[in-house]
N, C-alpha and C positions, 0 to 999 in steps of 0.2 A: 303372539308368542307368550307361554307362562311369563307372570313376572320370574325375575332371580330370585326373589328372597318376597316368599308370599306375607301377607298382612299381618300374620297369628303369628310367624314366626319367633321363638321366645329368647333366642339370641343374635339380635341384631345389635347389640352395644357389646362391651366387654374390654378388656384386655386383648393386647395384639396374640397375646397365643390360644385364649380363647374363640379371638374371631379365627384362629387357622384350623382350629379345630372342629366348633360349629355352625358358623355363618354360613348360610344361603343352602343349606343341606335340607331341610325341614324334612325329617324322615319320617315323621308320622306320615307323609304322604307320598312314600315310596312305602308302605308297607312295613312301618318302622326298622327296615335295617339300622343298624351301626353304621354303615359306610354304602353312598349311595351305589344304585345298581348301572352298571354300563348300558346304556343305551342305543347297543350294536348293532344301528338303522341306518340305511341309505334313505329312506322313505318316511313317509307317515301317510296315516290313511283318515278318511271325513264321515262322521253319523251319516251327513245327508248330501245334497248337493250345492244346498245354501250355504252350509258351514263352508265350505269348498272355495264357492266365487266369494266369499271375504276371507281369503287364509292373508292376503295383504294388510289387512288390521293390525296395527300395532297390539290392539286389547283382546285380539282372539288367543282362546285358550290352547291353541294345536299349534303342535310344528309342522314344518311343510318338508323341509330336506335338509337333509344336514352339510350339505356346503354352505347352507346359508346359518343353521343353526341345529342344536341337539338337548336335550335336557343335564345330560353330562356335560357340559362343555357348558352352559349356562351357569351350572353350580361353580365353576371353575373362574370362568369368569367374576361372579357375585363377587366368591370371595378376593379375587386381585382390586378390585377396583377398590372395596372397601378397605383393604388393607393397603391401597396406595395414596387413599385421601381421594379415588375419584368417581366420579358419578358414572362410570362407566368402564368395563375392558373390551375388548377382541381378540380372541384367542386365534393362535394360527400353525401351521404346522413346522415351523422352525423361527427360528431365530430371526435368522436373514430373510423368512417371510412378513416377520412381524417389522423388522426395519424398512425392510422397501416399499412393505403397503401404506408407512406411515409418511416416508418421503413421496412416494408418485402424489399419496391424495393433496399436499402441497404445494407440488410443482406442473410445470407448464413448460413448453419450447420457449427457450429462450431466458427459463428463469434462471436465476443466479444461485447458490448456496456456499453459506459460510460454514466452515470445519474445522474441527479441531483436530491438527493435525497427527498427536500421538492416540488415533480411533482405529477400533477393530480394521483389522484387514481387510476381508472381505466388502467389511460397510466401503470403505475404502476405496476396493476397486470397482465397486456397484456405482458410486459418484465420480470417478475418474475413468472409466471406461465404458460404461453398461450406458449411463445416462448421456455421455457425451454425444452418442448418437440420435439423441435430440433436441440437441441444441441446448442442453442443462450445464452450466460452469458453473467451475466449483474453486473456492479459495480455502486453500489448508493455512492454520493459522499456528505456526509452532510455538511452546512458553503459555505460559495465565495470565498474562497480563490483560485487563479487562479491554483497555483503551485499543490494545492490538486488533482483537475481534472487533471492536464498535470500528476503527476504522476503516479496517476492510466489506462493512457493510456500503450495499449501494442501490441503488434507485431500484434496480432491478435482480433485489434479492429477496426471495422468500422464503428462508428458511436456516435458520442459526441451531446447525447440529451439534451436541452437546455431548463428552462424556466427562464423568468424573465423580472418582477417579480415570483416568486415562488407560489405556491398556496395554502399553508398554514402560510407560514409566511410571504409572499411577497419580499424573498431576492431579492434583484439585483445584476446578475453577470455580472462581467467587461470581453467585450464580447470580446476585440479586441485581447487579447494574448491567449483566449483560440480556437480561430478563427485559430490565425494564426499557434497556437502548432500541432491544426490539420488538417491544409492545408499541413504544412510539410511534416506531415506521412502519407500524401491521405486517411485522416478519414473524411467523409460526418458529416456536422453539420445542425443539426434542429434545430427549436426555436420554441414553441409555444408563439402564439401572442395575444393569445384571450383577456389576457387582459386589455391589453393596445389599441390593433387594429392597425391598419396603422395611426390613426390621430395624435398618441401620442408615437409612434413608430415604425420605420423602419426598422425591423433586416437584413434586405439582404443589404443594405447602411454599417454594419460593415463587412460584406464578409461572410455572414452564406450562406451554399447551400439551406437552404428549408425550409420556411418559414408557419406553419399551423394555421388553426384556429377551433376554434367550432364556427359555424358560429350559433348557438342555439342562443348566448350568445348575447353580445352590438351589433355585426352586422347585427341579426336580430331586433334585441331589442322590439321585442313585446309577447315575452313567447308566439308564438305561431308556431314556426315551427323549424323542426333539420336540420341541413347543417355542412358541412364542408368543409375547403380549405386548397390546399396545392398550396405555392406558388414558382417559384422558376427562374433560368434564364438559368439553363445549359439545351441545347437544348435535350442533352442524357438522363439523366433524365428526361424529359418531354417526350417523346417516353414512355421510360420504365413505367411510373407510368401511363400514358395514358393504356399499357395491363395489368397491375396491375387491375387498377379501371376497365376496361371490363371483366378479366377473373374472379373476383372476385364479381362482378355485385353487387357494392353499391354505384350506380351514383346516385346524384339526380336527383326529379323527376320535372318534366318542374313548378309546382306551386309551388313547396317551394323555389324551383328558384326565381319564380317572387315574392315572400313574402321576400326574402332577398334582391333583388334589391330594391322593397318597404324601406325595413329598410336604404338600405346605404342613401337614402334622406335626413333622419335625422340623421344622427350617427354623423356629425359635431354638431349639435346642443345638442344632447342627451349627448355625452361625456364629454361635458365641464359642462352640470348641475352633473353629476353624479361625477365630480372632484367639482363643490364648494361645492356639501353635503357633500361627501365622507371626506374632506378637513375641514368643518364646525364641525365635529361627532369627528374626529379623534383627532381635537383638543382639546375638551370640554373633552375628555376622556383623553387624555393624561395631563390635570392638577386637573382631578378630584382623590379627599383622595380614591376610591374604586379601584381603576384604580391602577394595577401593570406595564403595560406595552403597546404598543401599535403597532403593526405591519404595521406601513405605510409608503410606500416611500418617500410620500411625506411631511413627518414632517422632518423640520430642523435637529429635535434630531436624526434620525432615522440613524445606522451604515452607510448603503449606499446611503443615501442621494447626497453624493456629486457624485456618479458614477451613478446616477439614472438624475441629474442635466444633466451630459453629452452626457445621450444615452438617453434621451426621451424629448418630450417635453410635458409632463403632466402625469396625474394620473388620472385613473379610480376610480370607490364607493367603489371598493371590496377591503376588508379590516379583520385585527383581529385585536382583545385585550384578556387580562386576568386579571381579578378582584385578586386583593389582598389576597382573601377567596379562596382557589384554593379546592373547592367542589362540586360536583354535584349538591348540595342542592344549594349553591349561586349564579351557573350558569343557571340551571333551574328558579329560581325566577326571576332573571333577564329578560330570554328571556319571560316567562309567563305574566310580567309587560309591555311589549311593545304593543301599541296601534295600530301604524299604518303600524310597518314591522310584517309579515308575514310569519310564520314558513317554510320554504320549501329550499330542496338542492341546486337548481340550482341558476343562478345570472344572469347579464346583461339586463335582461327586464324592463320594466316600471317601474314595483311592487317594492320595498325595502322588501329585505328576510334577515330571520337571521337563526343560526342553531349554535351547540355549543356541546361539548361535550372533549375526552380526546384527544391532538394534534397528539397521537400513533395510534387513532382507526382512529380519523377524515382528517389526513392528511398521515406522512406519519410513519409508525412501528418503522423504528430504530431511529426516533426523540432524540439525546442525551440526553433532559430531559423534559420528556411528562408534559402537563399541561392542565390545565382545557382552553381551547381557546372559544372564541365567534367569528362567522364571521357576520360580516355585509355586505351586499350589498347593498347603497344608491342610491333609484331610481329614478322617476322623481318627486315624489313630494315636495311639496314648502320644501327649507332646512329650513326654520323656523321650519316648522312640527315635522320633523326628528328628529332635534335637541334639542325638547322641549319634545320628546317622547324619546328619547334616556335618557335625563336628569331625566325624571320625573320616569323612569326605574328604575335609579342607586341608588333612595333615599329608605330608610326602610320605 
């Protein structure tokens, strides 16, 4: 396979928005475009037939098929891994692709897995119903408390899944002793990253093995294509989830490739509006009389605030609250009042979306005590807007 980021390449160091800009592109050798070409192949073809019987060479210069790899998708990759701190990514064609090929290549019948229990849904029910069928258990671990996770670790656990912030209520777990509880007992650690991304967070810099993303999300950030990555440094791993994502054939495909290399252009610029709104909203909510409570890391008041201070350096839009009125009736009114966010599940894009409902159904089931939740995702438009539309929401 091409290397990622050939030898001569003249931007291989920089700033994190310079790396999003030129890293792993080397366009002199596309024919110097500005933005690399899509590489819209099922195939690839050999000089000779010797070139052929070695395409399995790690050092050969040809691709062989693009289930296994693409030259667009390798750009895409370069630049993730460098921009996550790791010697390596795997690109895949969703989200929940890039999740489960990073859980199967660690697990085995019978093995165990530790979770945190406020984790995307889907991941969710991929470990509680999808993997039960062979022989995979799983412990949901509600609250950050570090000691809680280490204790539910057991002989026959391989793999301490991670998010954080959380995805219903945004906790932040304090990464570095649960890191190291399971380096001890040679337990593989994941983190999903999506929501923060590499600009506002580096989890493989606290010692996690595998780092993923729904690349759908702020990495694409234009709601318009699925991807996913798993990022990581150990070279063995990187083999193994390399025949993972081929045998299993949910690689992406060379143009949602290039629509996510699109997005990393902006994601420095995008991330930081989507923390002054996100930041603007959460405030206004957190001292307004209807306002019970407010799920954001980034407010002062917020539990983990201070362990959120030292593993990241910033805050994404995506966010919750719970009005006072804990109803359907008063949560429904709410979101039905908003002018310019936009009823829909997903988050990360342009758009400002909201959705709302009980924190048991919408996040995660054994929540200790279910509540009426609002989520907001603050997009790119003006935080005046938002904030004036958020406001004018909360009034009778």
């Amino acid at each position: 396979m091409t290397p990622p980021v050939p030898a001569d390449d003249p931007h291989q160091e920089g700033g994190f928005e310079t790396l999003c800009t030129h890293y792993g592109e080397h366009r002199l050798a596309h024919g110097g475009g500005a933005t690399p070409p899509i590489y819209q192949t099922s195939t690839f073809v050999y000089p000779d037939a010797e070139a052929f019987e070695g395409r399995d060479d790690p050092k050969t210069p040809y691709y062989v098929y693009t289930r296994r790899s693409n030259p667009t998708t390798t750009i895409l990759e370069a630049k993730l891994a460098r921009l996550e701190g790791g010697s390596w990514a795997r690109s895949f064609a969703s989200g929940m692709g890039a999740i489960t090929a990073a859980l199967n290549l660690c697990l085995k019948s019978g093995a165990h897995v530790v979770v945190v229990s406020d984790c995307y849904h889907p991941t969710r029910r991929y470990l509680s119903e999808y993997l039960s069928r062979f022989d995979v258990r799983v412990t949901f671990v509600p609250g950050t408390d570090p000691a809680d996770f280490i204790a539910a670790l057991r002989d026959e656990t391989r793999v301490l899944y991670l998010e954080s912030p959380t995805s219903g209520r945004f906790d932040v777990l304090e990464l570095a002793p649960l890191v190291a509880a399971a380096r001890a007992r040679g337990i593989a650690t994941i983190l999903d990253n999506s929501w923060s991304t590499p600009y506002f967070q580096r989890p493989l810099e606290s010692g996690l093995d595998l780092v993923v993303h729904s690349a759908t999300k702020f990495i694409s950030g234009h709601s318009d294509t699925l991807g996913g990555i798993v990022v990581g440094r150990d070279e063995t791993l990187r083999a193994r989830l390399c025949d993972e994502a081929e045998m299993l054939g949910a690689s992406i495909d060379p143009f949602a490739a290039w629509l996510l290399i699109r997005g990393l252009r902006t994601l420095p610029l995008r991330m930081e509006q989507h923390q002054r709104s996100g930041l603007a909203i959460a405030r206004l909510l957190a001292q307004h009389p209807r306002v019970q409570r407010v799920y954001h890391p980034g407010l002062e008041t917020y539990a983990q605030h201070a362990v959120a201070q030292r593993q990241m350096r910033g805050y994404s839009g995506l966010f919750s609250f719970a009005l006072h009125e804990q109803t359907r009736e008063a949560t429904n009114r709410f979101i039905n009042r908003l002018r310019v966010f936009s009823i829909g599940c997903s988050w990360g894009g342009h758009e400002s979306l909201v959705v709302g409902g009980r924190s048991a159904d919408l996040f995660a089931e054994n929540v200790n005590e279910p509540e009426w939740i609002i989520r907001l995702h603050a997009g790119l438009e003006a935080t005046q807007d938002l904030v004036a539309d958020v406001r004018q929401a909360l009034e009778d």
